[in-house]
C-alpha positions, -999 to 999 in steps of 0.1 A, spaced: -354 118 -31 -325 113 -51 -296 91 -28 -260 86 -39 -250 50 -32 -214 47 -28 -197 13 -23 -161 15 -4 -154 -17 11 -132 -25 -18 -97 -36 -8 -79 -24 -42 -53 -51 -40 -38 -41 -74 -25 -9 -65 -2 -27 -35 -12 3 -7 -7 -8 30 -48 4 30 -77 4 6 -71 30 -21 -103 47 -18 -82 61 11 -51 66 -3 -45 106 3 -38 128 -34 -24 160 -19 -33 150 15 -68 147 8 -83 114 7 -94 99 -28 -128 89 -12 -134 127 -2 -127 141 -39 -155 118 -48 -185 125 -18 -177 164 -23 -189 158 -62 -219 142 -47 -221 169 -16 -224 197 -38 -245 185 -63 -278 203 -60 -300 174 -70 -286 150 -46 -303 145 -17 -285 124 4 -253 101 1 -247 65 17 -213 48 19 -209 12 28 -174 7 42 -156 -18 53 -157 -31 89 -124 -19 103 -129 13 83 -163 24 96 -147 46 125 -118 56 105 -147 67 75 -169 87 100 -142 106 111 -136 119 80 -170 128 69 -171 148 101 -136 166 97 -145 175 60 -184 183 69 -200 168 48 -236 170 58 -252 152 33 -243 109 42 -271 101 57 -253 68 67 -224 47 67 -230 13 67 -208 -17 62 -205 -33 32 -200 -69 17 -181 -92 4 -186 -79 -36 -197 -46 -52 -233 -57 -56 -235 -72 -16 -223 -35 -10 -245 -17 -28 -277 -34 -12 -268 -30 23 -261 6 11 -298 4 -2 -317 -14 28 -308 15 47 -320 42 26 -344 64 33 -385 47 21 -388 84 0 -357 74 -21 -367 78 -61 -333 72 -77 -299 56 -69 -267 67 -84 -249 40 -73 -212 55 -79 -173 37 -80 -156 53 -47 -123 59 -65 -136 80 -99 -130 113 -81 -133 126 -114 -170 125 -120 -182 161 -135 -214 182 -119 -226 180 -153 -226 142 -159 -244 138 -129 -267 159 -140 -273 140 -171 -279 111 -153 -304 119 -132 -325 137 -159 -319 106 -180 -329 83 -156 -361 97 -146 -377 94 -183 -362 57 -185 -354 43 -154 -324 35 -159 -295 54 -177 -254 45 -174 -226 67 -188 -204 49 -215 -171 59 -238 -162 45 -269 -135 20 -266 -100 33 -286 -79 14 -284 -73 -21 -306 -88 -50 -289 -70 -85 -292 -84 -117 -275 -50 -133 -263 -40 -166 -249 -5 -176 -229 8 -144 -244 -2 -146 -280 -31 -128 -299 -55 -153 -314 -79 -132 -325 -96 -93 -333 -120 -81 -322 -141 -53 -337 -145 -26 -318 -177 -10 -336 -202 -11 -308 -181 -14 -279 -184 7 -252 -167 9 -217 -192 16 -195 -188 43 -159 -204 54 -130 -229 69 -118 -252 42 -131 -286 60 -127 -315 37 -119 -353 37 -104 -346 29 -65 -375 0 -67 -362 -13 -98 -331 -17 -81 -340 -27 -51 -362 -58 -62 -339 -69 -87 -311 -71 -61 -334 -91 -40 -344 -113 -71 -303 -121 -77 -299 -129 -42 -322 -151 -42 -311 -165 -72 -272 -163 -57 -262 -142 -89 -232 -119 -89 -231 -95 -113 -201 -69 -120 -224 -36 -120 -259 -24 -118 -260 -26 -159 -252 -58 -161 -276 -67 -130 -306 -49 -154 -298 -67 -189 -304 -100 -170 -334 -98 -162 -344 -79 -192 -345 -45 -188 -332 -19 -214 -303 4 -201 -301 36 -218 -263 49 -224 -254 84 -220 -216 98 -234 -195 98 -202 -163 117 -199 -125 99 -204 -114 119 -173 -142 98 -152 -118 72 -150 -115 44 -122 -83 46 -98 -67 10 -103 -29 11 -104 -5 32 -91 -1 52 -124 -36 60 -123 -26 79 -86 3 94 -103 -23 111 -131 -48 124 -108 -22 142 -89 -11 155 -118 -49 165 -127 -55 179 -92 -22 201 -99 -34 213 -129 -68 224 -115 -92 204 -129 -116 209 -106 -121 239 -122 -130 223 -157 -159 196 -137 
């Protein structure tokens, strides 16, 4: 089985909504159900999990029922970081799970076809993560002054969905628990402890919903159907 793990208890502080932006509405749709429909009608998916916030667990089952989406298998709440999400998303996963694509709630942007990628990727190498090329000029700055340039050759931002082997990721997850290790990704959590993470190219649209503009621009997107190009 292939299962989408998709961590929403994020409170998106930065974009200054009265509620969590993953359910901020873009054309009166929530953000959060642009991104499970990418996942729902995926053929290779098998099953999605969502691990919510708390007070949102009602609120979130709702919607999955008013927008039938048949495929979350469950919605369970999530932690206090990303990574505390994503394995209580995991411990209730179904034992037949193979791979997790564990995917950013609020990249409603995600193509069919990098998904694809993924998946076929990450079953040959365990463990695959899409990436674009940084271009822009990078400066490290201090108190409002650039000290220094950095090169940019080699530098990659990475995306989501971060493809990986679900017992890989389930036993390293244990292992940094134990170990009371936070780490910002599933990448990250795999180059600690020494395994090799094979990049894919990702897409620039697959971008992560932050700040207000970055509402503004998917509206615009969703206006100018790109839906149609994914």
């Amino acid at each position: 089985m292939i299962i989408a793990i998709v961590p929403s208890a994020g409170k998106g502080e930065r974009i200054k909504a009265e509620k969590p932006k993953q359910f901020l509405e873009i054309k009166g749709i929530p953000l959060l159900i642009y991104t499970l429909l990418k996942f729902e009608k995926h053929p290779q998916i098998d099953g999605i999990i969502l691990s919510v916030s708390s007070e949102y667990i009602s609120y979130t089952e709702k919607l999955i029922s008013s927008y039938n989406l048949k495929k979350v298998l469950k919605i369970t709440e999530g932690g206090k970081t990303r990574q505390d999400s994503v394995f209580k998303g995991i411990k209730v996963a179904p034992p037949k799970a193979e791979i997790f694509l564990v995917h950013d709630a609020v990249r409603p942007f995600v193509s069919s076809d990098l998904i694809s990628k993924i998946i076929d990727n990450t079953k040959i190498l365990g463990a695959c993560v899409p990436a674009i090329p940084i271009r822009d000029t990078i400066n490290r700055v201090f108190q409002g002054e650039i000290i220094e340039n950095i090169n940019r050759t080699n530098l990659f931002c990475i995306q989501t969905p971060q493809g990986i082997r679900a017992k890989i990721l389930k036993n390293l997850l244990e292992k940094a628990q134990k170990e009371n290790l936070i780490f910002s990704d599933e990448s990250t959590l795999l180059l600690h402890y020494g395994y090799k993470v094979k990049i894919i190219e990702g897409f620039f649209l697959n971008f992560k919903i932050t700040y207000p503009e970055d509402l503004f621009l998917a509206e615009k997107l969703i206006d100018c159907k790109i839906e149609d190009l994914l």
